[in-house]
N, CA, C and O atoms as a Tinker XYZ file with bonds, in Angstrom:
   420  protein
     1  N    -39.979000    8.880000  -23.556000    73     2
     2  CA   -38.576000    8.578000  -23.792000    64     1     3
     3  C    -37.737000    9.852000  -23.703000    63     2     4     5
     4  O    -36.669000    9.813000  -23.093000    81     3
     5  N    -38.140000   10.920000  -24.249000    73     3     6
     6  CA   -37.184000   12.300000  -24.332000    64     5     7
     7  C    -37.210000   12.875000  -22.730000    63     6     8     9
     8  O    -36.288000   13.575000  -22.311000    81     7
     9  N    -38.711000   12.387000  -21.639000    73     7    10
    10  CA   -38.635000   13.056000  -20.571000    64     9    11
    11  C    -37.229000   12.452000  -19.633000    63    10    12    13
    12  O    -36.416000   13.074000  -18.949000    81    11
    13  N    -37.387000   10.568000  -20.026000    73    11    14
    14  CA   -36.444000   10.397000  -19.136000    64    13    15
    15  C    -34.845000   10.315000  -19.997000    63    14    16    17
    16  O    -33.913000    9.768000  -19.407000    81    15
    17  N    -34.695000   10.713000  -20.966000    73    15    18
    18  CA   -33.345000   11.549000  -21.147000    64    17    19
    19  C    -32.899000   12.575000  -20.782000    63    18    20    21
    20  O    -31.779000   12.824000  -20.336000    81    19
    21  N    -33.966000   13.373000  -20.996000    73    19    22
    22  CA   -33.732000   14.641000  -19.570000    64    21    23
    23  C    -33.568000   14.347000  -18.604000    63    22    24    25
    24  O    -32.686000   15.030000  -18.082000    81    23
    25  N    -33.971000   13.614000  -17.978000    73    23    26
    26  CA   -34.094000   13.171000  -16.568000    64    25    27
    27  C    -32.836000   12.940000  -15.900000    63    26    28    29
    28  O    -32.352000   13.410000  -14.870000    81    27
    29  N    -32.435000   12.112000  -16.733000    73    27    30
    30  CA   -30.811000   11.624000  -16.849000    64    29    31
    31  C    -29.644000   12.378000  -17.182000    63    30    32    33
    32  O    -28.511000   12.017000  -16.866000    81    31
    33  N    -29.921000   13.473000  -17.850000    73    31    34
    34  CA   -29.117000   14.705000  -18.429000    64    33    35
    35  C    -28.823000   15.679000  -16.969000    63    34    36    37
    36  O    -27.848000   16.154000  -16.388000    81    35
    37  N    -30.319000   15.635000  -16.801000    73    35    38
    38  CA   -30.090000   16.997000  -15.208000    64    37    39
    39  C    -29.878000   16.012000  -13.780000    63    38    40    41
    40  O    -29.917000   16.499000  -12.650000    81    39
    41  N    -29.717000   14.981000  -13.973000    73    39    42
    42  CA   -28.775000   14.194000  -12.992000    64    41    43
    43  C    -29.897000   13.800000  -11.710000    63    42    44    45
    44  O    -29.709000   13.729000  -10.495000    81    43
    45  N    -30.933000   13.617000  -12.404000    73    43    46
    46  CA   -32.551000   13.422000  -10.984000    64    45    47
    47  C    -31.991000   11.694000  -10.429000    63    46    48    49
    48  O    -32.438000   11.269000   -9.363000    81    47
    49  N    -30.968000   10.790000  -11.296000    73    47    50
    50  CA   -31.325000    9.496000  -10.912000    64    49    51
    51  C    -30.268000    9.850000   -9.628000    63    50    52    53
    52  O    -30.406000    9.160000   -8.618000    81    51
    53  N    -29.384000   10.734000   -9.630000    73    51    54
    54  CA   -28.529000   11.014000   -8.574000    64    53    55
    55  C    -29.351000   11.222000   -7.162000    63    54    56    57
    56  O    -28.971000   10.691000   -6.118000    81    55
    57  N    -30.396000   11.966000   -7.240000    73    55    58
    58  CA   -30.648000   12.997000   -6.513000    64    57    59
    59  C    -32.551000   12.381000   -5.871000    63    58    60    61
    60  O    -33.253000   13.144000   -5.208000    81    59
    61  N    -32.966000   11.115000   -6.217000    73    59    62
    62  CA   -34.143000   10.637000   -5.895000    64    61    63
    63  C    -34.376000    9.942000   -4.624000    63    62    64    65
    64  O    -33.781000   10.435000   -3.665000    81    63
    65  N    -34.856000    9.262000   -4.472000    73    63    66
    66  CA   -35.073000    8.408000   -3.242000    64    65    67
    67  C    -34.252000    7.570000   -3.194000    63    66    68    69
    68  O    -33.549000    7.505000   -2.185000    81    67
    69  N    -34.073000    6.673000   -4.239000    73    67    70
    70  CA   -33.707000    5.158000   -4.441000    64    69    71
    71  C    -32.306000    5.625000   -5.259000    63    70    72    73
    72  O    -31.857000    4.843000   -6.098000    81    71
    73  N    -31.503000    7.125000   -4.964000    73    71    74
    74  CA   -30.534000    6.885000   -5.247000    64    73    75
    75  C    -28.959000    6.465000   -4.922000    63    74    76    77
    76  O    -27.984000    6.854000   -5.565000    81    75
    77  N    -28.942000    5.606000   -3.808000    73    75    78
    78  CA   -28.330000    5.279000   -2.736000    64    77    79
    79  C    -27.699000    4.039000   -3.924000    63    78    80    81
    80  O    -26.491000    4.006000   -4.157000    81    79
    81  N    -28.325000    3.408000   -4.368000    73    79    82
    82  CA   -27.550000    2.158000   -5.159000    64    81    83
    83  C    -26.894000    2.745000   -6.299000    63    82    84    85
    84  O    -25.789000    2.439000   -6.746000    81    83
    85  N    -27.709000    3.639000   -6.730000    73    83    86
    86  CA   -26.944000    4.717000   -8.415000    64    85    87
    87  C    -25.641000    4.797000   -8.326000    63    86    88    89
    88  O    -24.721000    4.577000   -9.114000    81    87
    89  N    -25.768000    5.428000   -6.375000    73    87    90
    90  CA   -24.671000    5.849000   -6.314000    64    89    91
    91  C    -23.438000    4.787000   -6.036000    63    90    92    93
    92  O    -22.321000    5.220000   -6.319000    81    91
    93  N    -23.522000    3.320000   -5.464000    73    91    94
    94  CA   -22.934000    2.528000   -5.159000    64    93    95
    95  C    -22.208000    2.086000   -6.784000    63    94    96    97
    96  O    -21.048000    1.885000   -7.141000    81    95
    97  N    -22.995000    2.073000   -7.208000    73    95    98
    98  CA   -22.709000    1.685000   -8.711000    64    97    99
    99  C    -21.702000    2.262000   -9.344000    63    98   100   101
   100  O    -20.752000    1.650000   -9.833000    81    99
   101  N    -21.935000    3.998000   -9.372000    73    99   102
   102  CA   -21.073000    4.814000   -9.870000    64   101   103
   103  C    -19.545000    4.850000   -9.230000    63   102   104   105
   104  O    -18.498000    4.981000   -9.865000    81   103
   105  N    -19.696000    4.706000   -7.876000    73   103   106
   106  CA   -18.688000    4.552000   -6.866000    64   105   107
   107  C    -17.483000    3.299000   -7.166000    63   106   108   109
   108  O    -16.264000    3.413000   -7.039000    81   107
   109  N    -18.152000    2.266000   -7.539000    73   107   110
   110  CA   -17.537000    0.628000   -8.002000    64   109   111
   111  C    -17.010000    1.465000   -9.309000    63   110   112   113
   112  O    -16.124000    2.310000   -9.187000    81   111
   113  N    -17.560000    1.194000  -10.438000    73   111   114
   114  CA   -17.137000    1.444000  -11.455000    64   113   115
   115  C    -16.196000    2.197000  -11.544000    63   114   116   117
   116  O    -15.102000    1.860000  -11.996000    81   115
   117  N    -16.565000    3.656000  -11.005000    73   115   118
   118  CA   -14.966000    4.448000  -10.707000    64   117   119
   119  C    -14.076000    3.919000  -10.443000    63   118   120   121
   120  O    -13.116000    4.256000  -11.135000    81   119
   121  N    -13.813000    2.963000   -9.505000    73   119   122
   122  CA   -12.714000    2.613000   -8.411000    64   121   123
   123  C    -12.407000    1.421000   -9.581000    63   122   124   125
   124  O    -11.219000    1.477000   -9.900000    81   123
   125  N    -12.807000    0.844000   -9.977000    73   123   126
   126  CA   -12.347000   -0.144000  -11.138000    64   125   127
   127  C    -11.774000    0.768000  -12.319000    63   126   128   129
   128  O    -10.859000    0.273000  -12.978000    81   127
   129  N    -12.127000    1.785000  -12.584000    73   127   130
   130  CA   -11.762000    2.712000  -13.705000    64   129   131
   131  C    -10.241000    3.243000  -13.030000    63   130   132   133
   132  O     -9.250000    3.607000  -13.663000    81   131
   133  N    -10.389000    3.167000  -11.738000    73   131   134
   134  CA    -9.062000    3.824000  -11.643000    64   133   135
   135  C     -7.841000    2.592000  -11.185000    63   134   136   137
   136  O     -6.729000    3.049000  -10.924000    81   135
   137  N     -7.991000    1.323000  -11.102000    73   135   138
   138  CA    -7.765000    0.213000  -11.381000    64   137   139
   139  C     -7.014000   -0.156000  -12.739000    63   138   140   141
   140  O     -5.977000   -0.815000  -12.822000    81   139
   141  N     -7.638000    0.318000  -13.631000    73   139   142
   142  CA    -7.568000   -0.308000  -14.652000    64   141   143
   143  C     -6.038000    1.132000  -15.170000    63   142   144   145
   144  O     -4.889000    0.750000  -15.395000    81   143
   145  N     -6.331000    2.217000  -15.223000    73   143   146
   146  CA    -5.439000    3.185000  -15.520000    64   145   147
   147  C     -4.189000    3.032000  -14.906000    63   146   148   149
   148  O     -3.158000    3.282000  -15.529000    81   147
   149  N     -4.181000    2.629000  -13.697000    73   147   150
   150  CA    -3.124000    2.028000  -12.835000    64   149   151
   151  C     -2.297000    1.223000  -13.241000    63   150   152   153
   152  O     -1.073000    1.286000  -13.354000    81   151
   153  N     -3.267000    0.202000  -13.527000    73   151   154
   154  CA    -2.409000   -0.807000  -14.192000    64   153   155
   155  C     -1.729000   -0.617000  -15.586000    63   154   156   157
   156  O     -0.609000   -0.944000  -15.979000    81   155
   157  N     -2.669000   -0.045000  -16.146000    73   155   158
   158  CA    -1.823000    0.679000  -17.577000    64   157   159
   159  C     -0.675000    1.438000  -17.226000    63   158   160   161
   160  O      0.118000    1.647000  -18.145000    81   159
   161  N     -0.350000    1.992000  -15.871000    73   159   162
   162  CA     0.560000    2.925000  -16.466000    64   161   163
   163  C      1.446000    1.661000  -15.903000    63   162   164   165
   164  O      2.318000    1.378000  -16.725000    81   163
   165  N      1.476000    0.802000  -14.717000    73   163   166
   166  CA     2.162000    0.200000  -14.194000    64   165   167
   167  C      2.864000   -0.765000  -15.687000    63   166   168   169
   168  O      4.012000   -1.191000  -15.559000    81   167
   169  N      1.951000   -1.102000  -17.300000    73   167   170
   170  CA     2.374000   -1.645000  -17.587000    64   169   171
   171  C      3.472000   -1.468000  -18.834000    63   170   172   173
   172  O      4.415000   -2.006000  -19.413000    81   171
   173  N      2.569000   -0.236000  -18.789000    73   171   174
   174  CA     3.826000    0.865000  -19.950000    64   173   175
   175  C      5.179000    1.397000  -19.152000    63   174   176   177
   176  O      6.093000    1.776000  -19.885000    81   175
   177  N      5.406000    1.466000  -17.632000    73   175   178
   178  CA     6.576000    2.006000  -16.907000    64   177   179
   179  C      7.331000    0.386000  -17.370000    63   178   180   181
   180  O      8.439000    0.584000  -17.868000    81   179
   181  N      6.904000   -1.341000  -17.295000    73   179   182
   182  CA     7.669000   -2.177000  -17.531000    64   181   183
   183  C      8.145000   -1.992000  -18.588000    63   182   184   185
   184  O      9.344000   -1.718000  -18.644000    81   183
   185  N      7.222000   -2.096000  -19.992000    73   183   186
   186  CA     7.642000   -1.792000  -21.265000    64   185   187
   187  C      8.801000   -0.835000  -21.331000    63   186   188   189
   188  O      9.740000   -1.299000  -21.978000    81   187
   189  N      8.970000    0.185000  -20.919000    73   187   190
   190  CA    10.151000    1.188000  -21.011000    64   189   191
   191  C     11.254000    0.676000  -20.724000    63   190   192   193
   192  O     12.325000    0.827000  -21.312000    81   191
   193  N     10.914000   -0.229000  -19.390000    73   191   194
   194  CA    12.286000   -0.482000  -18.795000    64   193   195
   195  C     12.345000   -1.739000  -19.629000    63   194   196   197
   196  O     12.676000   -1.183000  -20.676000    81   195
   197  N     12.299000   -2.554000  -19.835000    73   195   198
   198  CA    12.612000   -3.830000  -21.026000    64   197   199
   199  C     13.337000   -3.509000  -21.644000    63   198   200   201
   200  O     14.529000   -3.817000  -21.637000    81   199
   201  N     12.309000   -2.224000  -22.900000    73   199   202
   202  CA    13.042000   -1.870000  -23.810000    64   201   203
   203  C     14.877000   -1.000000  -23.421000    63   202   204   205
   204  O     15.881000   -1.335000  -24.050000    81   203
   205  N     14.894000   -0.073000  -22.463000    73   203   206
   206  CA    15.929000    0.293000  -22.040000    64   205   207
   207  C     17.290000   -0.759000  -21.492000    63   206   208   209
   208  O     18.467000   -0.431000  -21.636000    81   207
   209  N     16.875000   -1.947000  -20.906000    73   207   210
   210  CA    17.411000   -3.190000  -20.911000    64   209   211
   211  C     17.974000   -3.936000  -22.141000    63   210   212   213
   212  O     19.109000   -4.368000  -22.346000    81   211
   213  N     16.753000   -3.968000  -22.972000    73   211   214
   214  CA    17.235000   -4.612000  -24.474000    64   213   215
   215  C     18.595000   -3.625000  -24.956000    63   214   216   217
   216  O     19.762000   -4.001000  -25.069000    81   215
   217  N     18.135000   -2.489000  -25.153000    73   215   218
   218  CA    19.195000   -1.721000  -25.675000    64   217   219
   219  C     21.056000   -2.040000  -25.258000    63   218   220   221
   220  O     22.100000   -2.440000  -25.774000    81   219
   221  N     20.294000   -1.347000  -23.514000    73   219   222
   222  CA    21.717000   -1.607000  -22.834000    64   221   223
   223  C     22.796000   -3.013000  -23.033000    63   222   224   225
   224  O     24.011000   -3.046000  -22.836000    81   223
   225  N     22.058000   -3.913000  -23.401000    73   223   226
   226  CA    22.313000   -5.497000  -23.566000    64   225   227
   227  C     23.003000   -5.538000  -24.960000    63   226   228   229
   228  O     24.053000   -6.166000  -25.103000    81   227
   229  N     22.519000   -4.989000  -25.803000    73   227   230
   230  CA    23.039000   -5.085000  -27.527000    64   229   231
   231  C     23.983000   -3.822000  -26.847000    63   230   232   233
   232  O     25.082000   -4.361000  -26.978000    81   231
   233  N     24.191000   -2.893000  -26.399000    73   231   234
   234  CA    25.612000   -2.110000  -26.275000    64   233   235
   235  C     26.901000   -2.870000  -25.255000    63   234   236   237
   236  O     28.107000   -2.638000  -25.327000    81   235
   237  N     26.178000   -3.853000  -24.295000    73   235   238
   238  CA    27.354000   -4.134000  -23.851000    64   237   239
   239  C     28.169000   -5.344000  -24.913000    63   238   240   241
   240  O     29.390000   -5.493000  -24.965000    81   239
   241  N     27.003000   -6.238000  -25.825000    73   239   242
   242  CA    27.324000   -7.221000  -26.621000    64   241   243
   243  C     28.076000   -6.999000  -27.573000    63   242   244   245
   244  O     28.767000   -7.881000  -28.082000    81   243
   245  N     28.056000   -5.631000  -28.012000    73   243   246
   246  CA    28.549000   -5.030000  -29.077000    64   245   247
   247  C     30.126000   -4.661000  -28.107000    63   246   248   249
   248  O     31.153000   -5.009000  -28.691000    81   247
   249  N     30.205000   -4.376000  -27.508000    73   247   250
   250  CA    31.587000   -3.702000  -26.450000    64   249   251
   251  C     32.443000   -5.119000  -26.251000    63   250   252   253
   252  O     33.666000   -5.256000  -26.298000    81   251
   253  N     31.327000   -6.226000  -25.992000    73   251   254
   254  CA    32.296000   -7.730000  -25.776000    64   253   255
   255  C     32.777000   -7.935000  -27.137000    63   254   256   257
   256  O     33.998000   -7.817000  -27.244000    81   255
   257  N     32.152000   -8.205000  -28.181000    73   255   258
   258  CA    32.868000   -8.681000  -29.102000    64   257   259
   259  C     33.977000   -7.788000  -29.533000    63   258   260   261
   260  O     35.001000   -8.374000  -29.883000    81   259
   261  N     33.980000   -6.215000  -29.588000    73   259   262
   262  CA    34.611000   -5.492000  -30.090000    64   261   263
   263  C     35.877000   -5.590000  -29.212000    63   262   264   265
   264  O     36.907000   -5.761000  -29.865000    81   263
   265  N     36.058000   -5.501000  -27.557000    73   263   266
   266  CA    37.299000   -6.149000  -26.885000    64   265   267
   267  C     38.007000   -7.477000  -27.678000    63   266   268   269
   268  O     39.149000   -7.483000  -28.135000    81   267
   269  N     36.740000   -8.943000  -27.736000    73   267   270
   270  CA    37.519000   -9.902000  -27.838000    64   269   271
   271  C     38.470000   -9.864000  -28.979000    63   270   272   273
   272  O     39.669000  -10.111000  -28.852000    81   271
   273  N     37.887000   -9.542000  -30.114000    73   271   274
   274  CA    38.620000   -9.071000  -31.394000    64   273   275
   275  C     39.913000   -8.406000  -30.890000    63   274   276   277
   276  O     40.850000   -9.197000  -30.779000    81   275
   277  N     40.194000   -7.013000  -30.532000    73   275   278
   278  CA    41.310000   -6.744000  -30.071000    64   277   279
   279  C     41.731000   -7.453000  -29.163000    63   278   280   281
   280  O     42.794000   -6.908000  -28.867000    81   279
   281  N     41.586000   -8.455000  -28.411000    73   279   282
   282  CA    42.251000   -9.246000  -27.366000    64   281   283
   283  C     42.980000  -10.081000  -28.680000    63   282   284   285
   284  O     44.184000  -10.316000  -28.777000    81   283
   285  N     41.975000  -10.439000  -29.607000    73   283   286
   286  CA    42.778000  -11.732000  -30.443000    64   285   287
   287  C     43.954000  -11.164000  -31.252000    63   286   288   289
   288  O     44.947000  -11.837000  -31.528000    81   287
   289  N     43.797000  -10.011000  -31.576000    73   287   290
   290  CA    44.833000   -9.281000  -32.256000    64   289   291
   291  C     45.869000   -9.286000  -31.031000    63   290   292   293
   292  O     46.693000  -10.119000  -31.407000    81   291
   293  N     46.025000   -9.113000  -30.564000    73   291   294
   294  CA    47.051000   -8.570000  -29.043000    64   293   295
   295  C     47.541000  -10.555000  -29.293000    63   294   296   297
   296  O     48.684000  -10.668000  -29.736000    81   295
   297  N     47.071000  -11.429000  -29.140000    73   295   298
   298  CA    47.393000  -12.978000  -29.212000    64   297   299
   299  C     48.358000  -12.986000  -30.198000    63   298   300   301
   300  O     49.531000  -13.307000  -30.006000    81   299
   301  N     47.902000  -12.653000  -31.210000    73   299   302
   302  CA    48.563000  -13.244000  -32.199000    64   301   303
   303  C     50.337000  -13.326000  -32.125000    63   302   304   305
   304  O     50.840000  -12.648000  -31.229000    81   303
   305  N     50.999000  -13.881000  -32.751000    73   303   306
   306  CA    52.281000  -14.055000  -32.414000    64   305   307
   307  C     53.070000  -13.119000  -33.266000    63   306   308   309
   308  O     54.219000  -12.950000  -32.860000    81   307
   309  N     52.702000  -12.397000  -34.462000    73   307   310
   310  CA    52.991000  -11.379000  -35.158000    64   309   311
   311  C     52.627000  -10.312000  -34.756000    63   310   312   313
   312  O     52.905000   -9.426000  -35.563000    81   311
   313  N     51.949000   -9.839000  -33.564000    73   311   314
   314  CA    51.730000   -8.888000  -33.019000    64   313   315
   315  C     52.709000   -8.612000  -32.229000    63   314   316   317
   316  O     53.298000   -7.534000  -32.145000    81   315
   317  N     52.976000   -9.938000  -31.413000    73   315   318
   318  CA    53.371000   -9.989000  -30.403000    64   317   319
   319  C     55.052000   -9.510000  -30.715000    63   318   320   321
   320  O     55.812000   -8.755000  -30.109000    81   319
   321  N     55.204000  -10.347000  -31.968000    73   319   322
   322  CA    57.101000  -10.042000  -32.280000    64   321   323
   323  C     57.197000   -8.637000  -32.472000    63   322   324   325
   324  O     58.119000   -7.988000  -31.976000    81   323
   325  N     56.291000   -8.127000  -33.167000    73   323   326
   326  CA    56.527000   -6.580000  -33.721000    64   325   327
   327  C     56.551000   -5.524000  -32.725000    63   326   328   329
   328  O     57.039000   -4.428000  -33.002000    81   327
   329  N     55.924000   -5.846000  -31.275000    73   327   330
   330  CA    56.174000   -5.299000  -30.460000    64   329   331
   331  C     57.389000   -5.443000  -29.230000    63   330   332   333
   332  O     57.754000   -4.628000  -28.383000    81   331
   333  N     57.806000   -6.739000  -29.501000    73   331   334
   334  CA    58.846000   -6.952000  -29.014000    64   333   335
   335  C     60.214000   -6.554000  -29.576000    63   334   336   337
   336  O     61.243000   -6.486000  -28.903000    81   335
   337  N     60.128000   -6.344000  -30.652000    73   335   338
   338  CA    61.138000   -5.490000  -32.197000    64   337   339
   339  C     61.533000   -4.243000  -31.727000    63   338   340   341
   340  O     62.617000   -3.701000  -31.941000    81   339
   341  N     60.389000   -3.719000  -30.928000    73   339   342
   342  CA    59.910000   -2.054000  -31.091000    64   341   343
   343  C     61.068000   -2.064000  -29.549000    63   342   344   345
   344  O     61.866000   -1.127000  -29.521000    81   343
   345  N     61.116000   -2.898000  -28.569000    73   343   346
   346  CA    61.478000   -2.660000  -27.302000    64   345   347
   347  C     63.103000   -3.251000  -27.553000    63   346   348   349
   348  O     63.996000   -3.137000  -26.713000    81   347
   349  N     63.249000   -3.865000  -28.826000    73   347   350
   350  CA    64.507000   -4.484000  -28.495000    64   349   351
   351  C     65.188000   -5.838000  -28.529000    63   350   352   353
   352  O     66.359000   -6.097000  -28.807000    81   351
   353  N     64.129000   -6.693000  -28.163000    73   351   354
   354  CA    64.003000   -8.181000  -27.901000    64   353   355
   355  C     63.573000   -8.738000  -29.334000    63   354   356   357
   356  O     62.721000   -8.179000  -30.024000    81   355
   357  N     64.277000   -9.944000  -29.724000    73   355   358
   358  CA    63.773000  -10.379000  -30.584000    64   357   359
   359  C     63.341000  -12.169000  -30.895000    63   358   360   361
   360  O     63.909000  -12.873000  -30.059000    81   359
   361  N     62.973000  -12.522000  -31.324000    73   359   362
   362  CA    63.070000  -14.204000  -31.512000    64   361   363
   363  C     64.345000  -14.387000  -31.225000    63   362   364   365
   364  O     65.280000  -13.663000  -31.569000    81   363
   365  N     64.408000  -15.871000  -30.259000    73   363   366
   366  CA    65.601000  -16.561000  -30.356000    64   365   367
   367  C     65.779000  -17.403000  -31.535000    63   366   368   369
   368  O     64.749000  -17.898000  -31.992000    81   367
   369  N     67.222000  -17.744000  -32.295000    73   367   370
   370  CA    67.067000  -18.597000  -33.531000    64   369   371
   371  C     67.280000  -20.099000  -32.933000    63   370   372   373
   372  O     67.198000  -21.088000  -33.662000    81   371
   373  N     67.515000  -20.166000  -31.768000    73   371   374
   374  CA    68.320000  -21.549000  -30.877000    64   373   375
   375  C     66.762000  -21.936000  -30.220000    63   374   376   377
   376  O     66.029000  -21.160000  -29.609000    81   375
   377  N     66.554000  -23.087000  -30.479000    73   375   378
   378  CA    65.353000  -23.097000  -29.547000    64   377   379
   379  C     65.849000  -23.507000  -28.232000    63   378   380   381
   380  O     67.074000  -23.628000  -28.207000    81   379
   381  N     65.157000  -23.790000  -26.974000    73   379   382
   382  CA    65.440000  -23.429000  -25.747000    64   381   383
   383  C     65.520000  -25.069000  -25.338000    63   382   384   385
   384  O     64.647000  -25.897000  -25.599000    81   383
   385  N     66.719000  -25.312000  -24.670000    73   383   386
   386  CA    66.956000  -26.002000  -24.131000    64   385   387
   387  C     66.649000  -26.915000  -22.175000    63   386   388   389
   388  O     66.836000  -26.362000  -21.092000    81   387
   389  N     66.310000  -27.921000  -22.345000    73   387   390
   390  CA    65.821000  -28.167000  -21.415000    64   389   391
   391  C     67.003000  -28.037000  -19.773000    63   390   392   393
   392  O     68.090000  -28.616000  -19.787000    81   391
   393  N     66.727000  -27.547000  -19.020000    73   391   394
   394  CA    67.631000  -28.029000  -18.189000    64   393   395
   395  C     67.555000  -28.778000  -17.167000    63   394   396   397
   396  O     66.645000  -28.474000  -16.396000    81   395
   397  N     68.410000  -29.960000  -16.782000    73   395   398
   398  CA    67.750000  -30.612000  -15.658000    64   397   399
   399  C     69.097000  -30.572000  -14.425000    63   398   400   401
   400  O     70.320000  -30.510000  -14.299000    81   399
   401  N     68.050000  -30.645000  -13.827000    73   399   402
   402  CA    69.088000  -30.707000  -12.002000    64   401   403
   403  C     68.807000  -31.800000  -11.493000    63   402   404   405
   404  O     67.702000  -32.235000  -11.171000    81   403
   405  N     70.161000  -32.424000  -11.384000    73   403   406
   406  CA    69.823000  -33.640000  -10.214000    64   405   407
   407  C     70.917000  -33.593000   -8.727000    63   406   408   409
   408  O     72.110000  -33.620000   -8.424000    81   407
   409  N     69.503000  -33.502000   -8.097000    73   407   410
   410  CA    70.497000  -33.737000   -7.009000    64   409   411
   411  C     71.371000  -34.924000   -6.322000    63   410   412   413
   412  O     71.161000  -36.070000   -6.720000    81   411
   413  N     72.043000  -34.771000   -5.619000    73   411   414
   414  CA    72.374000  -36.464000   -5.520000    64   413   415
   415  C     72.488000  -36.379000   -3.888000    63   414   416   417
   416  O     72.610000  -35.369000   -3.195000    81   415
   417  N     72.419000  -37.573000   -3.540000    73   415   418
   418  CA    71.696000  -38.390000   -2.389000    64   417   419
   419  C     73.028000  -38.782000   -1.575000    63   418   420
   420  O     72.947000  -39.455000   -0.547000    81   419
């Protein structure tokens, strides 16, 4: 048992007659080993970008509501007079009368 741990240590299964399949073996496995790392990184580069997505998504959500709010302020009709105050213009006290045109025939 200790000879063929040595054996295996100084690399003889490489280097024998019948080591043509050792080597097929070692060859597969690699190429699956580097398969597999591949795909790891391929799956941690998605993860990043998700997460960088998620983020970007809660900053633009946060930017919409924070507009609509000031849009609703800008609506309001007490906004609206106080800035019309500021320029000059004010409520009419007469409400507005319809006018009609008729032409005649």
């Amino acid at each position: 048992m200790k000879k063929n741990i040595y054996s295996i240590l100084r690399g003889k299964f490489l280097i024998s007659d019948d080591s043509f399949k050792n080597w097929r073996i070692i060859i597969f496995i690699s190429v699956l080993a580097i398969i597999m790392i591949a795909s790891s990184h391929s799956a941690d580069k998605k993860v990043y970008e998700i997460a960088k997505l998620t983020n970007e998504v809660k900053e633009l959500r946060s930017a919409f509501v924070d507009k609509r709010g000031k849009l609703m302020r800008l609506k309001k009709e007490s906004f609206v007079e106080a800035e019309m105050k500021e320029k000059g213009i004010e409520i009419s006290l007469n409400p507005p009368t319809k006018i009609v045109v008729r032409t005649s025939k």
